[in-house]
PQR file of N, CA, C, O and H, with PARSE charges and radii, in Angstrom:
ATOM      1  N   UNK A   1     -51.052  54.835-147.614 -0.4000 1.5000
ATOM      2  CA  UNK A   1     -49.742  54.510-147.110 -0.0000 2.0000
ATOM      3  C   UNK A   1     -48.810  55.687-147.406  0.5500 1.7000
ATOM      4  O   UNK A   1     -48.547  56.153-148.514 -0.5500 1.4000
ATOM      5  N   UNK A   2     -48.378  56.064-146.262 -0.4000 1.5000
ATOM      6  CA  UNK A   2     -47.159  57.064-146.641 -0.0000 2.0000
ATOM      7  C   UNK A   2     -45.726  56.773-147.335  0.5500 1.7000
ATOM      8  O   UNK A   2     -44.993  55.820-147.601 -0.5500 1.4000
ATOM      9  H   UNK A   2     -48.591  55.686-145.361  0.4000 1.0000
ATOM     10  N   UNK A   3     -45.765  57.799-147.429 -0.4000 1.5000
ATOM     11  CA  UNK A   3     -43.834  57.525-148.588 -0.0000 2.0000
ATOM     12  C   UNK A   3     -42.859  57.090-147.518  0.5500 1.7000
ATOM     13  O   UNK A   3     -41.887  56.559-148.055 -0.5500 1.4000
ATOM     14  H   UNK A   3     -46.360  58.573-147.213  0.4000 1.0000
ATOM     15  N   UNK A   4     -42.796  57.110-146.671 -0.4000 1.5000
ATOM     16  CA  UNK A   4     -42.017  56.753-145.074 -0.0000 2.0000
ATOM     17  C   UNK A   4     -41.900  55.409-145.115  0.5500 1.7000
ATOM     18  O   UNK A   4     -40.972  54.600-145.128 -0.5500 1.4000
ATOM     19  H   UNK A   4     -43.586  57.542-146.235  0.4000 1.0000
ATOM     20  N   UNK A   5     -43.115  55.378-145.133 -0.4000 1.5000
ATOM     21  CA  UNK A   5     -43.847  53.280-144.870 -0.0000 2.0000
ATOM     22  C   UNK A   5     -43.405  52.647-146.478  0.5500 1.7000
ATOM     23  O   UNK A   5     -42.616  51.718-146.649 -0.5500 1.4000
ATOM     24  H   UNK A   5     -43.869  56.035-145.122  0.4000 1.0000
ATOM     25  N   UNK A   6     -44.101  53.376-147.535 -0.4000 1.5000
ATOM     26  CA  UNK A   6     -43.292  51.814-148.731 -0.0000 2.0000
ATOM     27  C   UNK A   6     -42.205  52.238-148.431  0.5500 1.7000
ATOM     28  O   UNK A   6     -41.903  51.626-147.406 -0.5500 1.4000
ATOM     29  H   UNK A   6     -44.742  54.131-147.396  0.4000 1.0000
ATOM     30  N   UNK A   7     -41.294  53.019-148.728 -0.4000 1.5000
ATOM     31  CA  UNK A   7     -39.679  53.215-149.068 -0.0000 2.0000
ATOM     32  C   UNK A   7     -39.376  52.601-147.677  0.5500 1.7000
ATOM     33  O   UNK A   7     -38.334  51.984-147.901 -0.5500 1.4000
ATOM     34  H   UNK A   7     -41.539  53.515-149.561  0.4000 1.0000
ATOM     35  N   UNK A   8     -39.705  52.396-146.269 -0.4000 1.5000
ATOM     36  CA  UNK A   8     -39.250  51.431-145.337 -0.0000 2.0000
ATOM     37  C   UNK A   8     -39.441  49.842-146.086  0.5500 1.7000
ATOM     38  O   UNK A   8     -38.567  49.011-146.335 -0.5500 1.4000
ATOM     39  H   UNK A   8     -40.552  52.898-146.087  0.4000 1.0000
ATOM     40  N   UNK A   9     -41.151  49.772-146.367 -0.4000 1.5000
ATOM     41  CA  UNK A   9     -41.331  48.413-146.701 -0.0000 2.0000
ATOM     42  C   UNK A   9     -40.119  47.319-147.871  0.5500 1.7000
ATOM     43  O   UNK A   9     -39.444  46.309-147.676 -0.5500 1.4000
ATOM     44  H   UNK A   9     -41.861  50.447-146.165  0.4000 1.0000
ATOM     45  N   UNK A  10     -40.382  48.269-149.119 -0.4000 1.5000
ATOM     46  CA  UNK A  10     -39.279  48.173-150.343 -0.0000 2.0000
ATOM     47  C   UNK A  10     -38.299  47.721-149.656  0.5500 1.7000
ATOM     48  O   UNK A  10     -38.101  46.519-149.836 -0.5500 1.4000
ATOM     49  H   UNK A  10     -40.931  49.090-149.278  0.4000 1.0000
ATOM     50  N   UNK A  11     -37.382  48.402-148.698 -0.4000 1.5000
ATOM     51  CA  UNK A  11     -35.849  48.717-148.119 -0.0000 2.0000
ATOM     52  C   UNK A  11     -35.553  47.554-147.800  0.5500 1.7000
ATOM     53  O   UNK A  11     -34.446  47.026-147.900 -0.5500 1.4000
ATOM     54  H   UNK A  11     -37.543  49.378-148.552  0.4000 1.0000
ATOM     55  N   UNK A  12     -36.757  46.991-147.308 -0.4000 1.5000
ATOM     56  CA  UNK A  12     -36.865  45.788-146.082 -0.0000 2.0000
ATOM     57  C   UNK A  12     -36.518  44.246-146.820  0.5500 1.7000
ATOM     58  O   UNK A  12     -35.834  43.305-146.418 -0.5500 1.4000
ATOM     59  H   UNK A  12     -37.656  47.421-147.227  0.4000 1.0000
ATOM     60  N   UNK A  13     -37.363  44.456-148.156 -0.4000 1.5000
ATOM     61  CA  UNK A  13     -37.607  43.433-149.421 -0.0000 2.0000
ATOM     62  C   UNK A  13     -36.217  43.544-149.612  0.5500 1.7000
ATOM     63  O   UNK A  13     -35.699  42.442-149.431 -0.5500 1.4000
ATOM     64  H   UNK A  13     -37.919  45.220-148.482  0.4000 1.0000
ATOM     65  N   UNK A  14     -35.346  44.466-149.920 -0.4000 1.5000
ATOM     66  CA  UNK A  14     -34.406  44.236-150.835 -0.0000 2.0000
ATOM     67  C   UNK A  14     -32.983  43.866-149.983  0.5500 1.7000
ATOM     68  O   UNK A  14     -31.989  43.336-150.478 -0.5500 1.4000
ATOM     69  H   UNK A  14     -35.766  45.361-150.068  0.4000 1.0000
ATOM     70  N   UNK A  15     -33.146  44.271-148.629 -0.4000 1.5000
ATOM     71  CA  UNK A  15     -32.010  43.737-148.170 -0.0000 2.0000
ATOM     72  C   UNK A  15     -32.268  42.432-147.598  0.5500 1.7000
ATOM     73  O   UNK A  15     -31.270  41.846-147.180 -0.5500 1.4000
ATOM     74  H   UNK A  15     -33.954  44.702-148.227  0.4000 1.0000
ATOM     75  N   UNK A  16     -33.214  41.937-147.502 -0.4000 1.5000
ATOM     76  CA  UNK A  16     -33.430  40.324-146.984 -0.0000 2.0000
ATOM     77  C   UNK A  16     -34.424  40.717-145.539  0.5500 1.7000
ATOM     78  O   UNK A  16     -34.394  40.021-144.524 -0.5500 1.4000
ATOM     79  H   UNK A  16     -34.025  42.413-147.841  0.4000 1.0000
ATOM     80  N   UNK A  17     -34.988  41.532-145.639 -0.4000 1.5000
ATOM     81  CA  UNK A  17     -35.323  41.458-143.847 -0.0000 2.0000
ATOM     82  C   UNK A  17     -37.003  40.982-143.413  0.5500 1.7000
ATOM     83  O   UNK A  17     -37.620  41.165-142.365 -0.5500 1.4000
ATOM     84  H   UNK A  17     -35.013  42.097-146.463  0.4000 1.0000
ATOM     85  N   UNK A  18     -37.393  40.334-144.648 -0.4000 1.5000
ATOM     86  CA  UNK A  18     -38.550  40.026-144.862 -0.0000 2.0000
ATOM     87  C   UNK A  18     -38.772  38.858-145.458  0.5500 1.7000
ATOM     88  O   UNK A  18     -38.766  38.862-146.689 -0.5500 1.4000
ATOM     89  H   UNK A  18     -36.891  40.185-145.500  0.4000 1.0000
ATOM     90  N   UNK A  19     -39.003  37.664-144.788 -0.4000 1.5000
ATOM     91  CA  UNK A  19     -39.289  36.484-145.389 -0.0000 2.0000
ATOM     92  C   UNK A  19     -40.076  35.963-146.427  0.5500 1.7000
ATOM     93  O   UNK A  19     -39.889  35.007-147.180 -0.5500 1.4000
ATOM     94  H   UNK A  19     -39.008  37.661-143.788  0.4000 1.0000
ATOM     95  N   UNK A  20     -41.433  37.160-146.275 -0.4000 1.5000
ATOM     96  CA  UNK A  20     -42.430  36.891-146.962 -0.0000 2.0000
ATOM     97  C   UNK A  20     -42.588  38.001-147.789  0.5500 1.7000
ATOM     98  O   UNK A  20     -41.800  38.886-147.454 -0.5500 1.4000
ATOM     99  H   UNK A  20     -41.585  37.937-145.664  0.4000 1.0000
ATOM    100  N   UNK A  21     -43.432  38.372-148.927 -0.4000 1.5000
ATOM    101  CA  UNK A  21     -43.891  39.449-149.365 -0.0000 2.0000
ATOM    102  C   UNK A  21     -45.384  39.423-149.970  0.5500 1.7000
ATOM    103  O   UNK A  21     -45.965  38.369-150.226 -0.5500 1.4000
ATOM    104  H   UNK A  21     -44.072  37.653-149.199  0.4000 1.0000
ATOM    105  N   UNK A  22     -45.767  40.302-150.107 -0.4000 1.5000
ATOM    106  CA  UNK A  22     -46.879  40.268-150.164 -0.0000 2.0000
ATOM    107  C   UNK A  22     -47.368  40.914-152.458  0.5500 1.7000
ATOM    108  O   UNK A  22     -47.365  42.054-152.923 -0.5500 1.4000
ATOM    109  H   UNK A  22     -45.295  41.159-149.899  0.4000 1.0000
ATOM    110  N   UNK A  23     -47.606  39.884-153.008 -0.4000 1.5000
ATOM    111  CA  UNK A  23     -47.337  40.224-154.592 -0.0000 2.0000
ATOM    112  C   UNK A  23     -48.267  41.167-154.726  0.5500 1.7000
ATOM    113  O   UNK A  23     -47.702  42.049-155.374 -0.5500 1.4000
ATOM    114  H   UNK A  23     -47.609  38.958-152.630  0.4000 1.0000
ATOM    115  N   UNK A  24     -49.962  41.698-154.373 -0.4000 1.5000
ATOM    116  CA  UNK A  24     -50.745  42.588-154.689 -0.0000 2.0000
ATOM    117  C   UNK A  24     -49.928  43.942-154.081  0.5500 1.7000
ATOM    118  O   UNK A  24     -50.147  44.927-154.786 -0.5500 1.4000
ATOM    119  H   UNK A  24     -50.421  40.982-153.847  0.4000 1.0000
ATOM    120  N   UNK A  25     -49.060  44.205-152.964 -0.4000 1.5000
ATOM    121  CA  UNK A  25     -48.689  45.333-152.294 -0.0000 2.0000
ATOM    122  C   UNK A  25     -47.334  45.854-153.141  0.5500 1.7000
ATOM    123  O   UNK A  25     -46.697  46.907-153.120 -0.5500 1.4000
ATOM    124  H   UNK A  25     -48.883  43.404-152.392  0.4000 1.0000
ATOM    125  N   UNK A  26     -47.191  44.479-153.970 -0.4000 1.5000
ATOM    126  CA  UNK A  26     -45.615  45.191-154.835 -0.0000 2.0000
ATOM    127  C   UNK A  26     -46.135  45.656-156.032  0.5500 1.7000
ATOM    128  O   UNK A  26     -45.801  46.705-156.582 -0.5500 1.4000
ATOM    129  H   UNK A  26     -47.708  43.623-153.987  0.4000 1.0000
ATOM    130  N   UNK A  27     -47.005  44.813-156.450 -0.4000 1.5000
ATOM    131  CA  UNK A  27     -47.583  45.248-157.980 -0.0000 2.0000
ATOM    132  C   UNK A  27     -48.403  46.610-157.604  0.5500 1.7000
ATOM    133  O   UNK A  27     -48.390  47.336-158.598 -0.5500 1.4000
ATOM    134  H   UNK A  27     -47.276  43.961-156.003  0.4000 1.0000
ATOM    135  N   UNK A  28     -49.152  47.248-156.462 -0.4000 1.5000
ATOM    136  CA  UNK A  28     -49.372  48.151-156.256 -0.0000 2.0000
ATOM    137  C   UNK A  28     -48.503  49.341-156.065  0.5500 1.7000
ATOM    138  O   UNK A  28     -48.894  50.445-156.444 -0.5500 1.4000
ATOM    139  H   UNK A  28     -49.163  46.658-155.655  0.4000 1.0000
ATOM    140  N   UNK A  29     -46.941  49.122-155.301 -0.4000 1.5000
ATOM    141  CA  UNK A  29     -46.187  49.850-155.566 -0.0000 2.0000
ATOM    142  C   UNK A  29     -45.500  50.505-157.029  0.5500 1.7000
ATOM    143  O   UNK A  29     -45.037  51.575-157.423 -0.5500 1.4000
ATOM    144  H   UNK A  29     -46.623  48.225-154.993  0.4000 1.0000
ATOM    145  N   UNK A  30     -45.729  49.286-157.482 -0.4000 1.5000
ATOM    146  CA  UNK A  30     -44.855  49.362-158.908 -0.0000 2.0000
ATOM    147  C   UNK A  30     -45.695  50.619-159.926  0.5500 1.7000
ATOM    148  O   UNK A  30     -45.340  51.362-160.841 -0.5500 1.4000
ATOM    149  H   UNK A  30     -46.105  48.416-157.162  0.4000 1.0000
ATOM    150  N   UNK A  31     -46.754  50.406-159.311 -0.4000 1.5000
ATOM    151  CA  UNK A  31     -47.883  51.704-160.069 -0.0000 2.0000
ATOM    152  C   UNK A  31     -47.717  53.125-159.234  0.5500 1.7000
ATOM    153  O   UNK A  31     -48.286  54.098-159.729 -0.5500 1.4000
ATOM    154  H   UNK A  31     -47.042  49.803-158.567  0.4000 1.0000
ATOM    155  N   UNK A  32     -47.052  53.298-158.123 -0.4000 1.5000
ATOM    156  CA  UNK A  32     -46.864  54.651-157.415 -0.0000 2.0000
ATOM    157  C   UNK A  32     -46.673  55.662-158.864  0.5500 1.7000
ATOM    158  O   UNK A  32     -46.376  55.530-160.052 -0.5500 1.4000
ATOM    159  H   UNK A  32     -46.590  52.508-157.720  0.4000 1.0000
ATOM    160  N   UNK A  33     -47.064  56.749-157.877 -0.4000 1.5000
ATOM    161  CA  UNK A  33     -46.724  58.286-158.874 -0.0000 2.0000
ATOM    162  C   UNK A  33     -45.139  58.554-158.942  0.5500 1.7000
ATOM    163  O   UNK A  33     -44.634  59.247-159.825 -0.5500 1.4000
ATOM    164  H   UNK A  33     -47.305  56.856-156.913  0.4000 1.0000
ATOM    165  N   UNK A  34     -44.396  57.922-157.898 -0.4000 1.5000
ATOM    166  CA  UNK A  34     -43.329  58.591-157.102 -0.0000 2.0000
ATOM    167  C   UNK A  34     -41.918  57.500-158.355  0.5500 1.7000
ATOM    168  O   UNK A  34     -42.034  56.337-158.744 -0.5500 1.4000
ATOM    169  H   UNK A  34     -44.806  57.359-157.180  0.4000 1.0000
ATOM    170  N   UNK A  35     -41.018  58.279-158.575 -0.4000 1.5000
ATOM    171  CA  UNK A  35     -40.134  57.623-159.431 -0.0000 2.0000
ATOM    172  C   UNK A  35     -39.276  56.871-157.991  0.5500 1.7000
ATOM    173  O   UNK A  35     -38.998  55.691-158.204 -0.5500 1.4000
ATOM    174  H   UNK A  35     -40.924  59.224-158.259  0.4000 1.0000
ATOM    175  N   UNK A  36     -38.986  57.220-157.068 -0.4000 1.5000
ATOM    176  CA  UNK A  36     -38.564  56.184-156.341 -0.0000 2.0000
ATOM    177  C   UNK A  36     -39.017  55.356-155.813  0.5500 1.7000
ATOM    178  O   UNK A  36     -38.190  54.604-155.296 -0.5500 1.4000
ATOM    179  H   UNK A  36     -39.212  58.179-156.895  0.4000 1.0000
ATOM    180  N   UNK A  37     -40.284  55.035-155.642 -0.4000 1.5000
ATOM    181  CA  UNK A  37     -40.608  53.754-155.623 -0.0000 2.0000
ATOM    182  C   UNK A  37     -40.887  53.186-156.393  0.5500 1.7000
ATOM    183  O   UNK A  37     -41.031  52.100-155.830 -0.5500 1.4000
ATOM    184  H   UNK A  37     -40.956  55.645-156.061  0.4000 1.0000
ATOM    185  N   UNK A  38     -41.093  53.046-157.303 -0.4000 1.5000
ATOM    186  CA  UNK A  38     -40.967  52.388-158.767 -0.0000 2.0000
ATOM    187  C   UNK A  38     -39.481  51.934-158.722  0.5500 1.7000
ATOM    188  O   UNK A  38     -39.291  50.737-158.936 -0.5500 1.4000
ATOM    189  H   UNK A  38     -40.977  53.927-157.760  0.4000 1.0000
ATOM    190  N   UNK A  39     -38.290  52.799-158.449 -0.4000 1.5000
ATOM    191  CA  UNK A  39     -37.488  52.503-158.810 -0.0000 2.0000
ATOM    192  C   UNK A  39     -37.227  51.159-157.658  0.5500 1.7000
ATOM    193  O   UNK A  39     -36.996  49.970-157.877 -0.5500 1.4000
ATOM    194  H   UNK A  39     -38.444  53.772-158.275  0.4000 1.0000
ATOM    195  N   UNK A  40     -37.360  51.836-156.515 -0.4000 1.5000
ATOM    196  CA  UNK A  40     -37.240  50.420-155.204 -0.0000 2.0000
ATOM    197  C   UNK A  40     -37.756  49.055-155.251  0.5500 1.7000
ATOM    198  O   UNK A  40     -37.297  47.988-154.844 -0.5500 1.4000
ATOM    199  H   UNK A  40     -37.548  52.802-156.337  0.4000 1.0000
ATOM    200  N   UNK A  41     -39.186  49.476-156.054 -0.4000 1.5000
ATOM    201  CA  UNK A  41     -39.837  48.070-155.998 -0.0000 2.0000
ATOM    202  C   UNK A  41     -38.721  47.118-157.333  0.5500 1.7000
ATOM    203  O   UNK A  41     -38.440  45.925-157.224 -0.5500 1.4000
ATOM    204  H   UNK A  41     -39.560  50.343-156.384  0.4000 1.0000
ATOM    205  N   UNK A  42     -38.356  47.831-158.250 -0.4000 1.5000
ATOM    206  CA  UNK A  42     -37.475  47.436-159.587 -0.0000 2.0000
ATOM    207  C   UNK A  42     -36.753  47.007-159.131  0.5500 1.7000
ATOM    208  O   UNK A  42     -36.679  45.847-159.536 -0.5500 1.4000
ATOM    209  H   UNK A  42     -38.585  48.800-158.339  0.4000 1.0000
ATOM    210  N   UNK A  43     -35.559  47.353-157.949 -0.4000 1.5000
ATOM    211  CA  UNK A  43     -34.325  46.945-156.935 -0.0000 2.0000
ATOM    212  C   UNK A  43     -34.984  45.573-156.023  0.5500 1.7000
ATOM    213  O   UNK A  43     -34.361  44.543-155.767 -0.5500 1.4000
ATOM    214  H   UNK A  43     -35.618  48.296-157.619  0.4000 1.0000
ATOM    215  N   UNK A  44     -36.580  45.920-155.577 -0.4000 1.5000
ATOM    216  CA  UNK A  44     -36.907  44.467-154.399 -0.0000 2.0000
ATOM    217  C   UNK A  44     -37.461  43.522-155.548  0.5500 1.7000
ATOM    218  O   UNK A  44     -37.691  42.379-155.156 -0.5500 1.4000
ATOM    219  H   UNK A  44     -37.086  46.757-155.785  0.4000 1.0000
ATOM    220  N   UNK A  45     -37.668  43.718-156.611 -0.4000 1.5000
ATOM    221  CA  UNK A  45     -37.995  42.658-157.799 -0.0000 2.0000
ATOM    222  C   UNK A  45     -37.089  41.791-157.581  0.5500 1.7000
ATOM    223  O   UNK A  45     -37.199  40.693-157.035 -0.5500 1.4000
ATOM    224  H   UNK A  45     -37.481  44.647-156.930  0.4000 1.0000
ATOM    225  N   UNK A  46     -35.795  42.510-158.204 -0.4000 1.5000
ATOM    226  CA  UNK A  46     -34.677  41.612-159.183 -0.0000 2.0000
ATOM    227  C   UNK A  46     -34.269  40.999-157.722  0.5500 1.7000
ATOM    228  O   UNK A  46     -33.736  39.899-157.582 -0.5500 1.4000
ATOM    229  H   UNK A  46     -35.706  43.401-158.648  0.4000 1.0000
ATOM    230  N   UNK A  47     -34.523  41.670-156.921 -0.4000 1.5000
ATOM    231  CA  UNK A  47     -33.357  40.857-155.250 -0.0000 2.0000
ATOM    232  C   UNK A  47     -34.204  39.594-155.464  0.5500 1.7000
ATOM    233  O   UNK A  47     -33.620  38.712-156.095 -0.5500 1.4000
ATOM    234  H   UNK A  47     -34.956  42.564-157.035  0.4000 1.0000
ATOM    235  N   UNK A  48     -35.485  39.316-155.064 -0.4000 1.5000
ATOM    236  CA  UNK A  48     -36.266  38.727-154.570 -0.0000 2.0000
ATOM    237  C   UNK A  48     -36.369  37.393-155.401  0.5500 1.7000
ATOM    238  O   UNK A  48     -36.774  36.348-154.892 -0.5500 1.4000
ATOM    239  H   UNK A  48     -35.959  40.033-154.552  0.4000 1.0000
ATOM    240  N   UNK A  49     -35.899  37.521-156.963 -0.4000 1.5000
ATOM    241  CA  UNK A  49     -35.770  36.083-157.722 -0.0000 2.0000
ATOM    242  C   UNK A  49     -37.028  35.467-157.858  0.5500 1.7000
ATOM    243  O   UNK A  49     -36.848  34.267-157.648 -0.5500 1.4000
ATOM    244  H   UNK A  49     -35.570  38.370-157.376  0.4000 1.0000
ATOM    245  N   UNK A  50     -38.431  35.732-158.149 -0.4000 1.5000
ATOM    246  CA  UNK A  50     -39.653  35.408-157.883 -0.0000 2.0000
ATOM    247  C   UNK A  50     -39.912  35.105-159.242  0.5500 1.7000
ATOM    248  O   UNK A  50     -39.214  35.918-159.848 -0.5500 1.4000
ATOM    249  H   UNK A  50     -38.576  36.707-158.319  0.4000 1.0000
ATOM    250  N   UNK A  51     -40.383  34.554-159.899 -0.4000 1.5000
ATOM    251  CA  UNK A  51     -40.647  34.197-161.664 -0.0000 2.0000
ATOM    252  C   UNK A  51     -41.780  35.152-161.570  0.5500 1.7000
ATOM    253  O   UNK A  51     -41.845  35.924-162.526 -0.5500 1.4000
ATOM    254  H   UNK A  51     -40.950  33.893-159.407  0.4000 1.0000
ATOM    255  N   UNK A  52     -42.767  35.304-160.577 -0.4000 1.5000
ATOM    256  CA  UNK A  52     -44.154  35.860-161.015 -0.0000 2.0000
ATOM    257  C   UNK A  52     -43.914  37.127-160.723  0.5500 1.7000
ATOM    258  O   UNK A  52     -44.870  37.846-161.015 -0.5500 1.4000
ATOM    259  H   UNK A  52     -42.715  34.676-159.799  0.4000 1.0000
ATOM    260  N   UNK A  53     -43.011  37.682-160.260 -0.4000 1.5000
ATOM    261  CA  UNK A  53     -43.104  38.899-159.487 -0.0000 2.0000
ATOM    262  C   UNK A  53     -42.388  39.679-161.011  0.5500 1.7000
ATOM    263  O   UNK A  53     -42.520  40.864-161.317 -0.5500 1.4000
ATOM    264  H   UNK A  53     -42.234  37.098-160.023  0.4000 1.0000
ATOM    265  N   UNK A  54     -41.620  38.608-161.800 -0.4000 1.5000
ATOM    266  CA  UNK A  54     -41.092  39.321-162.907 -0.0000 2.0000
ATOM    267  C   UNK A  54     -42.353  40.045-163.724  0.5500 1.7000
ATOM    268  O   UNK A  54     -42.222  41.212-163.355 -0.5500 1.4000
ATOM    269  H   UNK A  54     -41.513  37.645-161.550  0.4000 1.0000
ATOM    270  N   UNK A  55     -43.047  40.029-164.268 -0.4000 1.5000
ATOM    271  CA  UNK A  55     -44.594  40.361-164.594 -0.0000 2.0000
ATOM    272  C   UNK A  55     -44.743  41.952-164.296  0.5500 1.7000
ATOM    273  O   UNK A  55     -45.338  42.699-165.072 -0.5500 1.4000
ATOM    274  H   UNK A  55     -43.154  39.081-164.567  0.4000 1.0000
ATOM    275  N   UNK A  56     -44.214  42.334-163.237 -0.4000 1.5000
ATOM    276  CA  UNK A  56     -44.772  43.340-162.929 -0.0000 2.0000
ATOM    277  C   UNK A  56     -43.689  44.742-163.484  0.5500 1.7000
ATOM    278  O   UNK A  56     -43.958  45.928-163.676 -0.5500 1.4000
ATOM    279  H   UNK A  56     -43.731  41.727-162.607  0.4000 1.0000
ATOM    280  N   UNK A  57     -42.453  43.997-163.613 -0.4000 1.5000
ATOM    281  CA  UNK A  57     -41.801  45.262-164.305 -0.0000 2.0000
ATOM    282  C   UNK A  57     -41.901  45.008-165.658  0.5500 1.7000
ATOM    283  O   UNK A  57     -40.746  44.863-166.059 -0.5500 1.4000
ATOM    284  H   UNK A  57     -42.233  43.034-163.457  0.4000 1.0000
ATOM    285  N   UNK A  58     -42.806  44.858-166.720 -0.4000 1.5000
ATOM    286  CA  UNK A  58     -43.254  44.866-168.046 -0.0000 2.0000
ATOM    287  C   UNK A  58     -44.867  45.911-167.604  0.5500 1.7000
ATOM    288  O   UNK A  58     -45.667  46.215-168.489 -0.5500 1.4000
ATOM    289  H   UNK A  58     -43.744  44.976-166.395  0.4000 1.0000
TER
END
């Protein structure tokens, strides 16, 4: 996946434009090399209010 596509995907999570999400594709983000997506997925975490999704920023 290119840096184009998560930092679209992330963008999408955090402003509401995505009903669903997918928890293996965030917890996979959350492991990127890249400090901004780490940081995005940290921003589509806290939006998203998910109890399980909390897990992944520890």
């Amino acid at each position: 996946m290119k840096y184009e596509e998560k930092e679209k995907y992330l963008i999408e999570l955090i402003e509401g434009n995505q009903s669903e999400f997918d928890f293996e594709m965030i917890k996979l983000l959350s492991k990127d090399k890249d400090n901004q997506i780490r940081y995005l997925v940290a921003e589509a975490v806290g939006n998203l209010e998910q109890p399980k999704l909390g897990e992944i920023l520890y």
